[in-house]
C-alpha positions as CSV (number, residue, x, y, z in Angstrom):
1,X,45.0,185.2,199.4
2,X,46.2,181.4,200.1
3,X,49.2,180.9,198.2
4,X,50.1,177.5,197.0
5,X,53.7,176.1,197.2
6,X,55.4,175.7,193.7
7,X,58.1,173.5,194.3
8,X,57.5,171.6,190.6
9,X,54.7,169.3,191.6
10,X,52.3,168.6,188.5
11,X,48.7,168.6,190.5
12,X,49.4,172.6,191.7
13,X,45.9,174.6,189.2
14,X,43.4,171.2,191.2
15,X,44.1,172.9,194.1
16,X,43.9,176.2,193.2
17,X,40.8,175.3,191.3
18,X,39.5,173.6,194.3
19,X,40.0,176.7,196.8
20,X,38.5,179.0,194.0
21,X,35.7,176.8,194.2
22,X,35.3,177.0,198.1
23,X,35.2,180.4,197.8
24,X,38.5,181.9,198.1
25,X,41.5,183.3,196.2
26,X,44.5,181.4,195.9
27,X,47.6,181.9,193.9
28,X,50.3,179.3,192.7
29,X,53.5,181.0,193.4
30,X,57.5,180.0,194.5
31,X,58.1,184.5,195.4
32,X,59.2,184.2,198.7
33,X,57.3,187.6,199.2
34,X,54.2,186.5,197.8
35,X,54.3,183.4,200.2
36,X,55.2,186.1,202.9
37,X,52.2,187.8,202.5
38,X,49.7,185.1,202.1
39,X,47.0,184.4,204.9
40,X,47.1,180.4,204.9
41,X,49.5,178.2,202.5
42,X,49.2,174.9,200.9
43,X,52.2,173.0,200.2
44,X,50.2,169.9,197.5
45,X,52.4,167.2,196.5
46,X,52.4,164.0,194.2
47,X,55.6,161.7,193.6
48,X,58.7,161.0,195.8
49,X,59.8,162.2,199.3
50,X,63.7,163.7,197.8
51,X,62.4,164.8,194.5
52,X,59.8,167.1,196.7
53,X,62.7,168.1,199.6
54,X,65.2,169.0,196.3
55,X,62.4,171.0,194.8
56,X,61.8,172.9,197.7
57,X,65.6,173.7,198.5
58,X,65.8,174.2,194.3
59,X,64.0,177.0,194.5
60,X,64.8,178.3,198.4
61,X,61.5,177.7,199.8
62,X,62.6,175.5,202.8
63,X,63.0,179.0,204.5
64,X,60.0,180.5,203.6
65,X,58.0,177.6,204.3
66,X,59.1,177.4,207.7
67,X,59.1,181.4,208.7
68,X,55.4,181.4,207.7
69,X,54.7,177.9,209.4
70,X,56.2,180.1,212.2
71,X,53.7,183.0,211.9
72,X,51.1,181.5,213.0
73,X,49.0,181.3,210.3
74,X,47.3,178.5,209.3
75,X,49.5,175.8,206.7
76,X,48.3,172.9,205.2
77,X,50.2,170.3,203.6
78,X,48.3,167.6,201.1
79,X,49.7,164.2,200.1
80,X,53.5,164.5,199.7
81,X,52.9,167.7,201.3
82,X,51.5,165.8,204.6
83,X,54.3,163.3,204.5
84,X,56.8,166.1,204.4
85,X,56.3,167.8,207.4
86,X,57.5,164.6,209.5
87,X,60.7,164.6,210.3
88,X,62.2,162.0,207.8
89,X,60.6,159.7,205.3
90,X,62.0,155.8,204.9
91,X,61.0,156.3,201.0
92,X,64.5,156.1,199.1
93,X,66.4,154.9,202.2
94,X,66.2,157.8,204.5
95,X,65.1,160.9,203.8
96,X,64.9,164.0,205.6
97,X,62.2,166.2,205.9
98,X,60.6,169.4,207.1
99,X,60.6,168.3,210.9
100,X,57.6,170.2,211.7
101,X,55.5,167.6,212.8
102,X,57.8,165.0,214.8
103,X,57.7,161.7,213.4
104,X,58.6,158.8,210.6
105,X,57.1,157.9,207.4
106,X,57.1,154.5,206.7
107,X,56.5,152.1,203.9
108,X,53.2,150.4,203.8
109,X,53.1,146.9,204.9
110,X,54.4,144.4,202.7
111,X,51.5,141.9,200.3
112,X,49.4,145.1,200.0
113,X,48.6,146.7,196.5
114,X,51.2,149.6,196.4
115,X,50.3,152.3,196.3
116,X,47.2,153.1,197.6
117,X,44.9,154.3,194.9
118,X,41.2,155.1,195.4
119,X,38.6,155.7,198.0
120,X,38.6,155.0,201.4
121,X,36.7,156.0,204.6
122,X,38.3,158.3,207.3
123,X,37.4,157.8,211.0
124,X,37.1,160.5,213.2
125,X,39.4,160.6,216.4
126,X,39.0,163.9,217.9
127,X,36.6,167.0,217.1
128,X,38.4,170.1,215.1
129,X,37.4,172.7,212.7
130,X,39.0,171.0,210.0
131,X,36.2,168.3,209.8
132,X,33.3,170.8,210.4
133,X,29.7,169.5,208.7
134,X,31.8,166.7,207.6
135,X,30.3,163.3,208.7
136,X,32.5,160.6,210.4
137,X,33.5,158.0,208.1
138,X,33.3,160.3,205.1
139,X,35.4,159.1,202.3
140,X,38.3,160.6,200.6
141,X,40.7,159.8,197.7
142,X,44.2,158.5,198.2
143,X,46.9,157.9,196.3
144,X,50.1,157.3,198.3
145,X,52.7,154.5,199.1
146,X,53.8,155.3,202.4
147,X,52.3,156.7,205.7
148,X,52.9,159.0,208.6
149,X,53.7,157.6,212.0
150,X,54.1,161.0,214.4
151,X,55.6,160.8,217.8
152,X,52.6,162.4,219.1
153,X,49.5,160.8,219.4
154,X,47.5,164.1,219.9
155,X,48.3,165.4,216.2
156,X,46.2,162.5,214.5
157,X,42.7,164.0,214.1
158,X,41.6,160.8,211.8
159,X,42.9,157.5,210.6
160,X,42.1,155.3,207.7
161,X,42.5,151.5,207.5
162,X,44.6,149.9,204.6
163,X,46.8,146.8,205.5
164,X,47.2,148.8,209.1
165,X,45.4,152.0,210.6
166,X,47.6,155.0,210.6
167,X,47.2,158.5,210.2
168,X,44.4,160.4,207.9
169,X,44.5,163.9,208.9
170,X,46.7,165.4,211.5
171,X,46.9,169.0,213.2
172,X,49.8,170.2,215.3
173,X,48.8,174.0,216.0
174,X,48.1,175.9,212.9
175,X,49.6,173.0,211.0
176,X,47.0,171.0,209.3
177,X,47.9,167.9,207.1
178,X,45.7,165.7,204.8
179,X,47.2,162.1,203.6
180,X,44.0,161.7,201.1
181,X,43.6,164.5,197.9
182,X,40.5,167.0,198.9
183,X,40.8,168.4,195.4
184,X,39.9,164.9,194.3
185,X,37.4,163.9,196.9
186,X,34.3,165.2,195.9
187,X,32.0,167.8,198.0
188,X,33.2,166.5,201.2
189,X,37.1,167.2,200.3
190,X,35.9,171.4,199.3
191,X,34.6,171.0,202.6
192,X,37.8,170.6,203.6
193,X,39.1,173.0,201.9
194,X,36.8,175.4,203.4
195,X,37.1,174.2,207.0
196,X,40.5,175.6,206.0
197,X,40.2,178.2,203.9
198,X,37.9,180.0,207.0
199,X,41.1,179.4,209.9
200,X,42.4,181.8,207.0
201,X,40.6,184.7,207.4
């Protein structure tokens, strides 16, 4: 089972629906023992940087998420989800974050239609199983105001282009991170999720 991280966000059952689809079964759940016990995780995510932190400590999940995260097993974070495993976020002044994946996220640049929203193509940087039998340049949907800027140049696996290139996809270990929706990209985003779904079983 994959269990998906219920910390309040509203776009939880698209992903669920989206990992049924690719074949495996997921659960929506915020039981730390249920979380415990999951093969892979996916922390989704729409909205704002504290809102998502406060949702997670709401409900004592900050824990959880990071003892699994420590596991081993494979963790991916979508969206908000992405931009909360960084160490801070500049959304709201400063916020801190998850620190898993050392780093800042930053406001896109200013004169740019904020945020984000719509299709855009993803460049390749490095191979890894995340992107199997998915074509460089692929596109994927994004909806987001601000983007990741990590420490390490190693974790970005792809970029995308929008006022500035910055980070599309990045991977630190059996962390995996996607700034674009796969639930709302099409074929090429359930590839995704089975790209993931398989460093799961």
């Amino acid at each position: 089972m994959i269990a998906v991280v219920d910390y309040g966000a509203g776009n939880l059952r698209s992903v669920v629906r989206a990992l049924e689809y690719a074949g495996v079964s997921a659960e929506v759940t915020s039981d730390a023992d249920r979380l415990a016990g999951a093969a892979g995780m996916v922390l989704p995510g729409v909205g704002a940087a504290a809102a998502t932190m406060q949702g997670l400590r709401e409900r004592g999940l900050v824990g959880p998420v990071r003892q699994f995260i420590d596991s081993g097993r494979p963790f991916l974070g979508v969206c908000m989800g992405f931009q909360t495993l960084l160490t801070f976020s500049e959304e709201g002044g400063h916020q801190e974050c998850l620190d898993i994946i050392p780093g800042a996220v930053r406001k896109l640049p200013t004169g740019l239609k904020v945020p984000q929203m719509g299709w855009n193509n993803v460049t390749w940087q490095r191979d890894h199983p995340l992107l199997r039998d998915i074509p460089d340049g692929s596109y994927f949907y994004f909806v987001h105001s601000f983007y990741a800027e990590p420490e390490a140049d190693e974790t970005v696996i792809a970029t995308v282009e929008y006022g500035r290139r910055f980070p599309a996809i990045l991977a630190q270990g059996n962390v995996f991170a996607t700034q674009f929706h796969p639930e709302k990209s099409g074929a090429r985003g359930l590839q995704i999720y089975r790209n993931f779904a398989a460093q799961c079983s």
